[in-house]
Structures are given as structure tokens and as C-alpha cells.
N, C-alpha and C positions, 0 to 999 in steps of 0.2 A: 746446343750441344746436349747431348742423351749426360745422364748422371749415370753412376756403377750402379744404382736401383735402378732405374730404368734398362739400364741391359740385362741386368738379373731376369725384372720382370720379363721383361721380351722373348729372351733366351727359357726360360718357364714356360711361356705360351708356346714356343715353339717345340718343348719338347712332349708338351700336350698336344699338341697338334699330331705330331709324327703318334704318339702311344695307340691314341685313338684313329687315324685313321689311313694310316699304313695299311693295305692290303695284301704284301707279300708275306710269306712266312715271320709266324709272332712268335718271338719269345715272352716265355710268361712271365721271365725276370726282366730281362730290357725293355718291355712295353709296356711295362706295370707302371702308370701313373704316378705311382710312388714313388718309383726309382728314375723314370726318366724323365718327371720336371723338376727336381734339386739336380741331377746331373746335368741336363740342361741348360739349366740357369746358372752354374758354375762353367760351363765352357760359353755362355752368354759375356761373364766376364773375364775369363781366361785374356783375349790379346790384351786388357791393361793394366792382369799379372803379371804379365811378359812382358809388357811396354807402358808402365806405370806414367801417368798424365805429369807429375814431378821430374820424369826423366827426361834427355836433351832428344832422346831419339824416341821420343812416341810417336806412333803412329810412323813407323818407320816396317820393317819386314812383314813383320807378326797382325799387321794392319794393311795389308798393302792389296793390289787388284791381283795381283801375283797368287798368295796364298789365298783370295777368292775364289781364283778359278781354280786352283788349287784341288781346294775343299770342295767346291760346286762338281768338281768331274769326279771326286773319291764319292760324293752323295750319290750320285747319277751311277755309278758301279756298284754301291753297296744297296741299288733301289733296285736297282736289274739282276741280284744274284738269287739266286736260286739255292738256299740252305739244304743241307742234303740231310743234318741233325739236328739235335738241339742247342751243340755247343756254335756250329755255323748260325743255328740266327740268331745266337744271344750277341754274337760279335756283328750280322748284321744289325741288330736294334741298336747293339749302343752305336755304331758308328753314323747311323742316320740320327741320333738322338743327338750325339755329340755335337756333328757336324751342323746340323740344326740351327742350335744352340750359337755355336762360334757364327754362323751366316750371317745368325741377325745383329748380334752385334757390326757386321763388318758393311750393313745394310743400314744400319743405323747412323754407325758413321762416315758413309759414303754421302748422305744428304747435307751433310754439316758444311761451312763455306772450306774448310780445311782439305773434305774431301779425302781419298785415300790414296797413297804414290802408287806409282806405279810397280815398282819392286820393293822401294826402302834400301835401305842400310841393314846390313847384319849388325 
């Protein structure tokens, strides 16, 4: 099972990954290295904010294939917009940075024997 560092780090990589090589309209704040691998890495741990490992309901909603696809079809909308200013792709960067971020976590613990529900519990 991945540790909270391990999703950090993962959720980091991945939001390196998007900064650099994103092709669509860049913002020069949302794509900036700087800003979107610690943002990154904090929605890397974000679902076990939400659904802390101590809790009875981990890995319940906030963890679920639901909120994957979820996330994976807001990714795939906010890869295919087309920002018209600066303020549109500073919200497209963060949302693929975000989004990123929370994927790999939920990719991470998708391999684990636990696996992820299908919807969860609210």
C-alpha cells in the first residue's frame, strides 16, 4: 500500500509532468514548476484528507472509480479548452495540475488488494 509520502511524491511528479509538457495554452502562474508541483502533491493527498486511513469509511466516495472517472472526464475537458485569456488558462492549468495530482493517487490505490469501490459511501 502507497504511504501519504508516496502519494505526495507521485502527485509532485505528476504535476511536473503536466507544467512541462502541456501543449495547450500555458499559464505562466499555473504551469510554473513552482506552483504546480507542491499543488500537485497536495491534491496527490487530498482523498486521505477527505478519507483519513484512521477513519471506518476510507476509501469510500472520495476514493471511489466514480470520482475517477469523474476527474478523468473534467481532465479530458479542461485538456481540450481552448483559453480565450490569461485568467481562462490559469484555471485551465490548475485544473489539469489538480486533477493530476488527485488521478495518481487514486491510480495508486487502485493496484492495492483493497482496490477502489465502486461509488463508496458518502
Amino acid at each position: 500500500m502507497a504511504s501519504g509520502k508516496t502519494h505526495i511524491i507521485t502527485g509532485c511528479g505528476a504535476g511536473l509532468a503536466v507544467s512541462c509538457l502541456d501543449q495547450g495554452k500555458k499559464s505562466e502562474l499555473a504551469h510554473n514548476p513552482a506552483i504546480a508541483v507542491p499543488l500537485a502533491g497536495f491534491f496527490g493527498k487530498l482523498p486521505d484528507i477527505l478519507e483519513p486511513a484512521t477513519n471506518p469509511h476510507h476509501r469510500q466516495f472520495c476514493h471511489s472509480i466514480a470520482v475517477f472517472a469523474g476527474i478523468g472526464y473534467g481532465l479530458k475537458k479542461a485538456y481540450d479548452w481552448k483559453p480565450e485569456n490569461n485568467k481562462e488558462a490559469f484555471y485551465r492549468g490548475l485544473a489539469l495540475v489538480a486533477g493530476a495530482g488527485y488521478l495518481s493517487h487514486l491510480l495508486f490505490d487502485a493496484t492495492t488488494p483493497m482496490s477502489l469501490p465502486v461509488i463508496g459511501k458518502f
